[in-house]
Structure formats: structure tokens, C-alpha cells
N, C-alpha and C positions, 0 to 999 in steps of 0.2 A: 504494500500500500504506500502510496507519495507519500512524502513527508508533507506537505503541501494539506493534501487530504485530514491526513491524523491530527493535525492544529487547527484547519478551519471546520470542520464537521462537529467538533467539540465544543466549539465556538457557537455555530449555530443553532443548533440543538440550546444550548444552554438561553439565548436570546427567542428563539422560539416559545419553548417552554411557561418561560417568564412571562412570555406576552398573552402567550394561552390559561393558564391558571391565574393571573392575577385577576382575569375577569370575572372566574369562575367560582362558585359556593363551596368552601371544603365543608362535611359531615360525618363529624367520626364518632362512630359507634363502639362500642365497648372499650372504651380508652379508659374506663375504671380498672382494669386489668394492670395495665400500664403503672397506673396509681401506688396501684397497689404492692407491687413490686420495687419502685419509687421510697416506698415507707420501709420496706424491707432493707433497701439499699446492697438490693439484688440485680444484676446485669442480667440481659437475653441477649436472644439471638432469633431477629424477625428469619421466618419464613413465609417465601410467595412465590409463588408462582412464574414461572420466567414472563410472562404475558403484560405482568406488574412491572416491570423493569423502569421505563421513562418516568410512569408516575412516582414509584419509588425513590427516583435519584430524586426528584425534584420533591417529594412530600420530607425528606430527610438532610434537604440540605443546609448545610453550615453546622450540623450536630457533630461530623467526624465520628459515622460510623465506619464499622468498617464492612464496605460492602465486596462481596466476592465478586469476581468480573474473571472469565476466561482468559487464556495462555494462548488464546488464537488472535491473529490478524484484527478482527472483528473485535474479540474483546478491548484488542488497543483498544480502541474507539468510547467503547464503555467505560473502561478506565480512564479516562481522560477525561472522560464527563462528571464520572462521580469524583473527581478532581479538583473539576472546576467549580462544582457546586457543594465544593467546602470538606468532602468525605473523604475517605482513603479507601483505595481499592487495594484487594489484596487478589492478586493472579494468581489465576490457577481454579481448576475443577475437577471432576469424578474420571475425566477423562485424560489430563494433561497436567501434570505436576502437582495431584492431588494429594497428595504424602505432605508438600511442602508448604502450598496452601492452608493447610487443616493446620499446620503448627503455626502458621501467622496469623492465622485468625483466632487459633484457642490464645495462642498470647496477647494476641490483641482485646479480646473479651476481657482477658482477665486484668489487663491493666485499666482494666476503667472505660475502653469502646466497648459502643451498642454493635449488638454482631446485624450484617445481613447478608441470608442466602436466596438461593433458588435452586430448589431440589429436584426439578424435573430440567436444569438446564444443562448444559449450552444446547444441546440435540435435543431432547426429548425421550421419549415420547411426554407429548400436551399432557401436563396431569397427572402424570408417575412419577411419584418419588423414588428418589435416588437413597439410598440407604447411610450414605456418607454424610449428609445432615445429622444424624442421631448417634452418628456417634462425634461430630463435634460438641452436640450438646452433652455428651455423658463423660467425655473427655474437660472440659471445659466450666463444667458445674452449674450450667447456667440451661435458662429451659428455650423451651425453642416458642417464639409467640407467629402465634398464624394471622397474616396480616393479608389484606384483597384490595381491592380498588375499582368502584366498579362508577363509570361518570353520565347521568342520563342522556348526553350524546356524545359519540364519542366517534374515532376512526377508528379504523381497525385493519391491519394490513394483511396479504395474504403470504406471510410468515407461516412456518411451523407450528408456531404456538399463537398464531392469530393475534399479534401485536396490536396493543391499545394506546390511542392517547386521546384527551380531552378535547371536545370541541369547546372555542369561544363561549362563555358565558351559559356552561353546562353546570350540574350542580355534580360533585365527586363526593363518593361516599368510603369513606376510611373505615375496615371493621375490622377490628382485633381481636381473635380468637381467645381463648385461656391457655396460660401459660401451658405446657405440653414438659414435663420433667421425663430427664432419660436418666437410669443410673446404669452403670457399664458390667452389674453382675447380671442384671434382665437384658440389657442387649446381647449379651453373649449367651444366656439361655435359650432369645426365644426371637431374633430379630425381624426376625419375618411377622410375626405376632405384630410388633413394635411398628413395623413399618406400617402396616395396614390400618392399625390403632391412629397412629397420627395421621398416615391421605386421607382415613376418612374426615378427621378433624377438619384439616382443611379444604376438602371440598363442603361440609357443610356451611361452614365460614363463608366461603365463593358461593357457595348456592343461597345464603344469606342477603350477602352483599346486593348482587343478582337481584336479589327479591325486590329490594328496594328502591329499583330502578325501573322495574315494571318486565324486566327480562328471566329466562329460564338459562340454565344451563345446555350449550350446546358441543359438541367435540371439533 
């Protein structure tokens, strides 16, 4: 990819963004979760869906979490964004220098960054969790919170994972699932259990969100 490309696409996105959400209504649902966790002076570690990605960088920026972004070409791109809008990205996935990733991000959790992933990314399949979320979270001590984003108008590209972003002057609704704890003697008992425990979590979350926008769940 240009070099050219990797600095001005970063740029744009991030000026775009801006100019699309600041018109628009945010509404966030279950953020007593959050709260409450807050009072504990306990860390997580949002999980969403790769389809959340843009609204993500932008519903999180200037907090410095640390969000995961791919070891591909492409992720440059993502990394750069979650950059610009004040985060740190930490490279790497399930597929590409995930070993290495998993240690920069549990150290990053643990020194005081909010974690963010996406369990069914960079490939897919739309919707399938990836089982290396859960054990960040049992390695890491911190739980995994199921985050969606769903905006009553919105774009949607014809991506893999049917990429969304907000139209002008839409209303976006932010829904926070409950915290999801992993400890590392039940994931090694029973992980498949574990995994299916938590997608369901989070697709009812997404089918939540969904609801509230007047839409259903589609693949």
C-alpha cells in the first residue's frame, strides 16, 4: 500500500466520521454495567463484532484504549485510525502474530487500558467467535463486556461482515452487554462450552440493539 494512501485514508476517515456523528443522537443503553465496574475499579475488555469497527474507533476516542487492529496491509489502515482518534492499537490477530498481540494487550489491560476486540475478525466468519478473546480475558483478569452499535440509518457496505456507518443526523444506539468473567481452570475444562456461552451473549446484545432501531437480525 502507498505511503501516500496509509496517511491520507487515516486522515479522512477520521474528518468524515467527525462530521457524521456530531450530527447525530448517541443512546446508550446498559452503561450501568460500565458503572459498575467503575466503582469496583475493575478494567475490561469490550467485545464487538468486526461490523462495529468505525463506530467503535470513533465512540472511544481520546480514552486510549487499546484497541486490536490486524498485522495485514489493511489493518495498517485501522491502526492508524485508532491512532488518530487518540487510542492505541495493538497489531496482531487469531491469524497473524496472535501469540504476540495477546501479550500486548493483556499488559496493556493490566496497566490501566480499557481492552478492545473483535472476535469474529479480520476474516470471519460474520458472527463466530474466535476463541482467543477468552482467553485474553482469563489470562488478563478482567471480563470481557459485549458492546453493538446499531444507528437508525445507517450505510452498510458489501464487506464480509456487512460494514456499518452512520448516516447524517441518524440516532446511534450504544448497548453494553454484562460483564462476561472467564477464569483459565473452566476454559481449559470446557472451552467450547465457554465459547458458545459468550456468542450467545453477544448476539443477544446485537439482536437487542437491532431491536431498537426497528430492524431484525440478518447474516
Amino acid at each position: 500500500m502507498k505511503k501516500f494512501a496509509l496517511t491520507l485514508v487515516p486522515i479522512l476517515f477520521k474528518v468524515l466520521m467527525h462530521l457524521v456523528m456530531h450530527t447525530c443522537r448517541i443512546r446508550w443503553v446498559g452503561r450501568e454495567h460500565l458503572a459498575l465496574l467503575q466503582e469496583q475499579h475493575q478494567n475490561w475488555i469490550y467485545s464487538a463484532w468486526h461490523n462495529n469497527t468505525a463506530i467503535s474507533i470513533w465512540i472511544g476516542r481520546g480514552d486510549r484504549m487499546a484497541m486490536m487492529a490486524s498485522a495485514s496491509r489493511d489493518g495498517e489502515l485501522i491502526a492508524r485510525a485508532i491512532s488518530a482518534f487518540g487510542n492505541l492499537p495493538v497489531r496482531g490477530s487469531s491469524s497473524t502474530d496472535g501469540g504476540k498481540a495477546a501479550r500486548e494487550m493483556i499488559r496493556a489491560v493490566r496497566s490501566g487500558h480499557i481492552g478492545a476486540v473483535t472476535p469474529d475478525g479480520p476474516r470471519g466468519p460474520k458472527y463466530v467467535l474466535q476463541p482467543g478473546v477468552l482467553t485474553l480475558s482469563a489470562l488478563s483478569a478482567c471480563p470481557l463486556v459485549p458492546v453493538h452499535f446499531e444507528a437508525t440509518r445507517q450505510w452498510e457496505f458489501k464487506s464480509w461482515d456487512r460494514h456499518k456507518i452512520p448516516k447524517p443526523f441518524s440516532t446511534v444506539y450504544v448497548c453494553i452487554g454484562e460483564p462476561f468473567w472467564v477464569d483459565q481452570k473452566s476454559l481449559h475444562d470446557d472451552i467450547t462450552l465457554i465459547s458458545e456461552t459468550f456468542q450467545k451473549r453477544m448476539m443477544a446484545n446485537a439482536r437487542h440493539c437491532l431491536s431498537l432501531v426497528g430492524r431484525t437480525l440478518t447474516d
